[in-house]
C-alpha positions as CSV (number, residue, x, y, z in Angstrom):
1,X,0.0,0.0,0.0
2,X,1.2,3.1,-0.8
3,X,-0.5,6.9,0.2
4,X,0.7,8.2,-2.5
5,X,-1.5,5.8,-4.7
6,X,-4.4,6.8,-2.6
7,X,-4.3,10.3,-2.7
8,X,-3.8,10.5,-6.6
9,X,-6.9,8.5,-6.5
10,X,-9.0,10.3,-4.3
11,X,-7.7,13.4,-6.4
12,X,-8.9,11.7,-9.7
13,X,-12.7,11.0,-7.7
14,X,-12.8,14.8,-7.0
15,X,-12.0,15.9,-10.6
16,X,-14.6,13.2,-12.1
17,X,-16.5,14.7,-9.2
18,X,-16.1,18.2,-10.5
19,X,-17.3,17.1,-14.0
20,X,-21.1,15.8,-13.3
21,X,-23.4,18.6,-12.7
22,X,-26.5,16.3,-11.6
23,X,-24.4,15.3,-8.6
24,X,-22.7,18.3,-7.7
25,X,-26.2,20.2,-7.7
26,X,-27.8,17.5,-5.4
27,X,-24.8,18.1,-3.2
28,X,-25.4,22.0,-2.6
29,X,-29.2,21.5,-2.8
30,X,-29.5,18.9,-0.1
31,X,-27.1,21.4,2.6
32,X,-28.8,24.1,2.0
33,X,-32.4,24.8,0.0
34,X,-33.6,21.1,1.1
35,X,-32.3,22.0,4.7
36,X,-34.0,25.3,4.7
37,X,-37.1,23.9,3.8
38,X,-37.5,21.1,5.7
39,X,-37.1,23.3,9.3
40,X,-39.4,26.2,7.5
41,X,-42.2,23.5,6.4
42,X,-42.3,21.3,9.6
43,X,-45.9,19.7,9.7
44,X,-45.7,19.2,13.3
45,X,-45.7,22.5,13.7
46,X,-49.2,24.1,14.2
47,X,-49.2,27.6,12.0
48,X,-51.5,29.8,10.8
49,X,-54.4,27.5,11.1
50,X,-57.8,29.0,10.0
51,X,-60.1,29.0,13.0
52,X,-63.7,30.2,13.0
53,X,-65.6,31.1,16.4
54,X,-69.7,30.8,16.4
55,X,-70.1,33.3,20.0
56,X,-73.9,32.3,21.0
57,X,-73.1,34.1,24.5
58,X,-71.4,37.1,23.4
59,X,-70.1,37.7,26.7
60,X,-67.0,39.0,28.3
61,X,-65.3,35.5,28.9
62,X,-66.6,34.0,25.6
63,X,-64.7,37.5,23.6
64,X,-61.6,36.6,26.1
65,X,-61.6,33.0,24.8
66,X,-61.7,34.7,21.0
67,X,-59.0,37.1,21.3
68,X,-56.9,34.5,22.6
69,X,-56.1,32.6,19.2
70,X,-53.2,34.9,18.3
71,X,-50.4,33.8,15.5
72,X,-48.4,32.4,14.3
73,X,-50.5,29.3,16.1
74,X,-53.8,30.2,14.4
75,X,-55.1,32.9,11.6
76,X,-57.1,35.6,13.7
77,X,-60.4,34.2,14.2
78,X,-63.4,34.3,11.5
79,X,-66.9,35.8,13.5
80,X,-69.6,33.3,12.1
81,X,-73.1,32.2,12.8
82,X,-74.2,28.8,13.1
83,X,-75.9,28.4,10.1
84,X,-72.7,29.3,8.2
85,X,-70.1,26.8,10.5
86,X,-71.1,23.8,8.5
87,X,-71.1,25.6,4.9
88,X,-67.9,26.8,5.9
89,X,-66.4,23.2,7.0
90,X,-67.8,21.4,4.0
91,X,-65.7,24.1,1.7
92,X,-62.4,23.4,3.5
93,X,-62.5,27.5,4.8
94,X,-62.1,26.5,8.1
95,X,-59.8,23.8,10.0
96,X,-61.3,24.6,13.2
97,X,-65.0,25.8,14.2
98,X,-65.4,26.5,18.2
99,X,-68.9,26.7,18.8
100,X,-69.7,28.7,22.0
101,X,-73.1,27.8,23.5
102,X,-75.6,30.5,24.9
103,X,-75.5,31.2,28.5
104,X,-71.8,30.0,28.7
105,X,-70.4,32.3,31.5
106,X,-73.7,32.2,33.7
107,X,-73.8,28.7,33.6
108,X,-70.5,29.2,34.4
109,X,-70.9,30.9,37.5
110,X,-73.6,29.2,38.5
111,X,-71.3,26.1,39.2
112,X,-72.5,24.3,36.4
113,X,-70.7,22.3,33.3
114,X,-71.3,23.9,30.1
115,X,-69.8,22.3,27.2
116,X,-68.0,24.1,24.1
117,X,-68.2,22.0,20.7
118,X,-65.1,22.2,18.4
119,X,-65.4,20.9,15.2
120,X,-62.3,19.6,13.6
121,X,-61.5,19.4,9.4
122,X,-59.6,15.8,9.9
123,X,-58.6,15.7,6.4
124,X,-55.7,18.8,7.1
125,X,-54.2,15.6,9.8
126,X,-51.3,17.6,11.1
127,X,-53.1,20.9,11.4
128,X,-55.9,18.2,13.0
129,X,-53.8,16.3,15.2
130,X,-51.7,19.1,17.1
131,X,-54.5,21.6,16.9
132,X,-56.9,20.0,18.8
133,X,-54.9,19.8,21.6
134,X,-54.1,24.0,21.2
135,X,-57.7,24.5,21.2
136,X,-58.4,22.8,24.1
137,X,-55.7,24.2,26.2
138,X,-56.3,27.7,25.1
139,X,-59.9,27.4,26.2
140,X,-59.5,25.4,29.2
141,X,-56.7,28.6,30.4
142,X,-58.9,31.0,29.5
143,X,-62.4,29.2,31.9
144,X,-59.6,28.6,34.9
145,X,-58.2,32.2,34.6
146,X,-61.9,34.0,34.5
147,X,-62.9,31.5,37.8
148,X,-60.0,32.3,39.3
149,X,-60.3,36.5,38.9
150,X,-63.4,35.8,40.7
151,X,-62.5,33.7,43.2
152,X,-65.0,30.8,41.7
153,X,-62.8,28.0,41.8
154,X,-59.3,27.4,42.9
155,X,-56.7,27.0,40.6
156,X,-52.8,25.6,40.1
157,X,-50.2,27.3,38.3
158,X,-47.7,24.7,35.8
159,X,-44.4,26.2,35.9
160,X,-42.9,25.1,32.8
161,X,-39.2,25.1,32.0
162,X,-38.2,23.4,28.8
163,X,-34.5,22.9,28.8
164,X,-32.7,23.2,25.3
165,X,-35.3,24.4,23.5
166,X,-37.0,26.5,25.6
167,X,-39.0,28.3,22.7
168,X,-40.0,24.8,21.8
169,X,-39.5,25.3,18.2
170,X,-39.7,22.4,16.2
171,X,-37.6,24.0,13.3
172,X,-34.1,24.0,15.8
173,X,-35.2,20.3,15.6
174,X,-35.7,19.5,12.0
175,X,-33.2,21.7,10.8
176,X,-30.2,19.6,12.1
177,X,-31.9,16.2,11.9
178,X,-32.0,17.6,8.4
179,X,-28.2,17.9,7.6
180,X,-27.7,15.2,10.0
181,X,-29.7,12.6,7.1
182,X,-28.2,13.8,4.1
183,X,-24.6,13.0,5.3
184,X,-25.7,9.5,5.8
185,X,-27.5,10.1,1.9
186,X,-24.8,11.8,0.4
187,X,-21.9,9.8,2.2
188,X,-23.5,6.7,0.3
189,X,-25.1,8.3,-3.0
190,X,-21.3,9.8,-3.8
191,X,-19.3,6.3,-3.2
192,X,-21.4,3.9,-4.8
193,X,-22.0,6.3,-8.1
194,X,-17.7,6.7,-8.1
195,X,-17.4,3.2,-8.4
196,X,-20.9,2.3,-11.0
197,X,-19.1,5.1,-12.8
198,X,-15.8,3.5,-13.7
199,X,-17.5,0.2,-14.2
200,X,-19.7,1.2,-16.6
201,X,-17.3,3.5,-18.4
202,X,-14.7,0.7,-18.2
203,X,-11.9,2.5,-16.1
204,X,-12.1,-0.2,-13.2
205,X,-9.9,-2.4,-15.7
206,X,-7.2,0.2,-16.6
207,X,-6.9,0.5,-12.8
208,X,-6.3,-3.3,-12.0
209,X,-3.5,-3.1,-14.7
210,X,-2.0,-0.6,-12.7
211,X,0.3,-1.3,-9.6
212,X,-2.7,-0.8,-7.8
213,X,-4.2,-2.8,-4.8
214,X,-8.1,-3.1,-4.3
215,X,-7.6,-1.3,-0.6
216,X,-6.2,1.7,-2.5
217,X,-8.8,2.1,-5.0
218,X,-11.6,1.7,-2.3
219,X,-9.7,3.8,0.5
220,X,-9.0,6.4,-2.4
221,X,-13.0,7.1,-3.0
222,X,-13.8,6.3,0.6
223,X,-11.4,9.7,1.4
224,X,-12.3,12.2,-1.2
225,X,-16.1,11.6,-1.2
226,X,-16.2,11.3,2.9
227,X,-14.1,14.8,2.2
228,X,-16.9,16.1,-0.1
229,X,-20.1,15.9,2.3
230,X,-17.6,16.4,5.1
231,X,-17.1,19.7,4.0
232,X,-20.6,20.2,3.2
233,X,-21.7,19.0,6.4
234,X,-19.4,22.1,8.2
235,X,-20.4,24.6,5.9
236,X,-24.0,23.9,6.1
237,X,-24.0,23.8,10.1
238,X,-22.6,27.0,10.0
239,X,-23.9,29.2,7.3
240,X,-27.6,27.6,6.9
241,X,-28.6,26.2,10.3
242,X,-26.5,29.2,12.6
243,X,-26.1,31.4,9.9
244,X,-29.8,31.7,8.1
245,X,-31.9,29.9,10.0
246,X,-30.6,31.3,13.4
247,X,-30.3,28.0,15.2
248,X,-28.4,28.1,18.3
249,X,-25.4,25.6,18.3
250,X,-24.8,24.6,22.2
251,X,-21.7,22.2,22.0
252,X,-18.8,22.3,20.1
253,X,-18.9,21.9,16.5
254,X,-15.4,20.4,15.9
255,X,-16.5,17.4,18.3
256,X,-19.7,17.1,16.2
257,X,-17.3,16.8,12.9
258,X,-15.2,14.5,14.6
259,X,-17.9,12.0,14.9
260,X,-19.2,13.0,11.6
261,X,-16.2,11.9,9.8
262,X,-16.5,8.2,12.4
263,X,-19.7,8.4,10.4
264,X,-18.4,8.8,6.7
265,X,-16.2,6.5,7.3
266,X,-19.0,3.6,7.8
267,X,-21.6,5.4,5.7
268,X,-19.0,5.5,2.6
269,X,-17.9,1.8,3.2
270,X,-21.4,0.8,2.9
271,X,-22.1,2.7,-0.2
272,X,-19.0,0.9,-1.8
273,X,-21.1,-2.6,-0.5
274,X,-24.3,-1.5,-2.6
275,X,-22.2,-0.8,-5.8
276,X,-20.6,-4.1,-5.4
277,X,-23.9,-5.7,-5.0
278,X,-25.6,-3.9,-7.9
279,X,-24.8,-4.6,-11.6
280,X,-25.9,-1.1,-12.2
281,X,-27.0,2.8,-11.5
282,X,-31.0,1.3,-11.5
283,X,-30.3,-1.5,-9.6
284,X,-28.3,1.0,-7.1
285,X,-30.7,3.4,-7.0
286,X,-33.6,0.4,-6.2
287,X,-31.1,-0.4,-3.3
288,X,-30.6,2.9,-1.7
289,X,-34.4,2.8,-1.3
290,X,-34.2,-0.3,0.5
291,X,-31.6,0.7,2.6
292,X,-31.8,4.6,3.1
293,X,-35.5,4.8,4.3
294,X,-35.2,2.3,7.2
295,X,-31.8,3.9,8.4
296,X,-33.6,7.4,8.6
297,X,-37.1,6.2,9.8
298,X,-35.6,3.8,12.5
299,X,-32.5,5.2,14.0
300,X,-34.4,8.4,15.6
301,X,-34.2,11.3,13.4
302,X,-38.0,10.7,13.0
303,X,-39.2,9.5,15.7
304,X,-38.0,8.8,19.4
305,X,-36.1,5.6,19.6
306,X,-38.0,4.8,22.7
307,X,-41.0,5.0,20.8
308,X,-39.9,1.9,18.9
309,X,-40.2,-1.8,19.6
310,X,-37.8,-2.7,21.7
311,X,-36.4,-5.8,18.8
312,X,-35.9,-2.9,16.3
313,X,-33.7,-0.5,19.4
314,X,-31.8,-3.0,19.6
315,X,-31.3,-4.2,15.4
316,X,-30.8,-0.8,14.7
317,X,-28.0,-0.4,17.1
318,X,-25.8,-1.9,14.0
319,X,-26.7,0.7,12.2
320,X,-23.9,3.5,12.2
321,X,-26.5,6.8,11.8
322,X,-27.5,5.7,15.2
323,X,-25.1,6.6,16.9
324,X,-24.3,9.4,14.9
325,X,-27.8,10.9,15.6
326,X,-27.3,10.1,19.7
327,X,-23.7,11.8,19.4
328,X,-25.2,14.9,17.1
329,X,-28.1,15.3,19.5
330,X,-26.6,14.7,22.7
331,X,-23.6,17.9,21.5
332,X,-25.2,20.2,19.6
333,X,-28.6,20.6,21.8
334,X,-27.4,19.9,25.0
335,X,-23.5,20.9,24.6
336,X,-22.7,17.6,26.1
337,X,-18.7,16.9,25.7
338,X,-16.4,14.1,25.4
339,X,-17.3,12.6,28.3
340,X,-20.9,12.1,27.7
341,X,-20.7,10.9,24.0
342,X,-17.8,8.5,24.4
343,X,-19.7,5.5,24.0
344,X,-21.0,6.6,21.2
345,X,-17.8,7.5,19.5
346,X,-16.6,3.8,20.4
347,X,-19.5,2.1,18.6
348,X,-18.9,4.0,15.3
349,X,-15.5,3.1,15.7
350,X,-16.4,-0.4,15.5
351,X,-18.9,-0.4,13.2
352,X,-17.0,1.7,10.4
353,X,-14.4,-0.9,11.1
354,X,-16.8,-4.1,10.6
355,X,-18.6,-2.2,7.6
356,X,-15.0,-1.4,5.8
357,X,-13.5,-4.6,6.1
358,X,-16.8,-6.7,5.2
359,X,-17.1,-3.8,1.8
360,X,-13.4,-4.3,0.7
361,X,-13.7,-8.1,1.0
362,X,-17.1,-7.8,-1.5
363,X,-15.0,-5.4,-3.3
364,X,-11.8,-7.8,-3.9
365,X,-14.3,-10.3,-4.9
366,X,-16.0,-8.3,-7.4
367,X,-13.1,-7.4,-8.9
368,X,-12.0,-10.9,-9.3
């Protein structure tokens, strides 16, 4: 082995790099438009949701519980009448229609249990689904603060303190998860194209007649594409998700990078696994789909782990954007150093190890 042969290599991956278009616009498109849209389009996120109010009771607490739905949650609320709730409904207008009965504050006071109907457009599911739940609460804070300024019923103040997030914004979540799933993408997209590449266009042979060894031509596109979204990675952290979107950062970003290039190093090694496996660019592309969608659904950039069967937790701790995600989470929102993440560190150690050595012995027999 010589690094010499290896970094000539790499250089040659980086110029054929330079010379496709399609993959050089996917790269700058998935670190920065895709990443800005994903964190400014998060469907979790309730906003500007169409609300109309039917007020039967017109009275002071029923206008308190109106002016209360403020944005960016909800649009400002849409004064109907009964008759037109349903119309209004039926033509998609409205996601929400609260229905405020007559006699709603002096039944009220009068100790009894008056009952407000919302009626919810289930066919807008996110807006549906988190919405409800803001309705409720908003009206529910509203009764308890209007019993309690008259000294009707007794009441008990939640003092909330969210930790790392305390504006609980789901776009300081999705907007790293965001860069955090293209590495794994892009890390495995950019290997297994180099090598389709020069098989299709017949270069793999005027490389074996070189003085070349298989762990130099795999190490050699394992380096400069790892390099690529490496790179990338960095620049979009800092100038998209700090920089644009005004995402605070709370650990240290060259500890991040650190296990980001642990990361590259297994995600690469299985992208040159799926080009050995596939005879071609359809076949790879039907592979990635087979492969890429589990790793991002299951390892907890979607969902909670815990929220997971505990058989797939534990299959998916194989899988090397596991740990990265754990690591990535646990630094940049918590600022949690060395210390903490050290595990984490050790199992993509060991996996980009196993996954290298099990891609260059496919590799060696392909090439045979």
């Amino acid at each position: 082995m010589r690094l010499a042969n290896i970094f000539h290599l790499g250089i040659k991956e980086l110029r054929g790099l330079l010379r496709d278009p399609i993959l050089l616009g996917l790269i700058v498109y998935s670190f920065t438009i895709a990443v800005y849209t994903e964190a400014k389009a998060v469907p979790e996120t309730l906003n500007n949701a169409p609300i109309a109010i039917v007020d039967e009771d017109s009275s002071p607490l029923s206008r308190r519980i109106a002016d209360s739905f403020l944005r960016p949650y909800f649009k400002p609320p849409a004064m109907i009448t009964a008759g037109e709730m349903d119309a209004r409904m039926d033509a998609g207008t409205d996601t929400f229609a609260l229905d405020i009965p007559p006699n709603f504050q002096s039944d009220l006071i009068a100790g009894k249990s008056p009952v407000v109907q919302l009626n919810v457009d289930a066919t807008r599911m996110t807006q549906a689904f988190s919405g409800s739940g803001y309705v409720q609460n908003i009206v529910s804070t509203e009764v308890s603060g209007f019993s309690a300024q008259d000294n009707r019923a007794p009441t008990v103040n939640l003092a909330l303190r969210a930790r790392f997030n305390p504006e609980l914004n789901q776009m300081w979540f999705a907007s790293v998860m965001n860069v955090i799933n293209n590495v794994t993408m892009l890390a495995i997209i950019l290997t297994g194209t180099a090598l389709i590449r020069e098989r299709e266009h017949g270069t793999v042979e005027h490389l074996l007649v070189m003085p070349l060894t298989p762990f130099e031509i795999m190490a050699a596109k394992v380096w400069s594409m790892g390099l690529v979204v490496f790179v990338a990675t960095l620049l979009s952290l800092i100038f998209v998700v700090q920089g644009l979107l005004k995402v605070p950062i709370e650990g240290s970003i060259a500890l991040f990078m650190a296990g980001a290039a642990l990361h590259l190093l297994a995600a690469t090694a299985m992208g040159i696994a799926l080009a050995t496996l596939a005879g071609s660019m359809p076949q790879f592309g039907l592979l990635l789909m087979l492969v890429l969608l589990p790793l991002q659904i299951l390892s907890g950039a979607t969902t909670p782990r815990e929220s997971m069967p505990e058989v797939i937790q534990t299959i998916m701790l194989a899988a090397p954007n596991t740990h990265f995600i754990l690591l990535a989470q646990a630094i940049l929102y918590r600022g949690a150093g060395f210390s903490v993440v050290w595990p984490q560190f050790a199992w993509l150690l060991v996996i980009a190890t196993v996954f290298f050595a099990f891609s260059l012995r496919g590799f060696r027999k392909s090439l045979r």
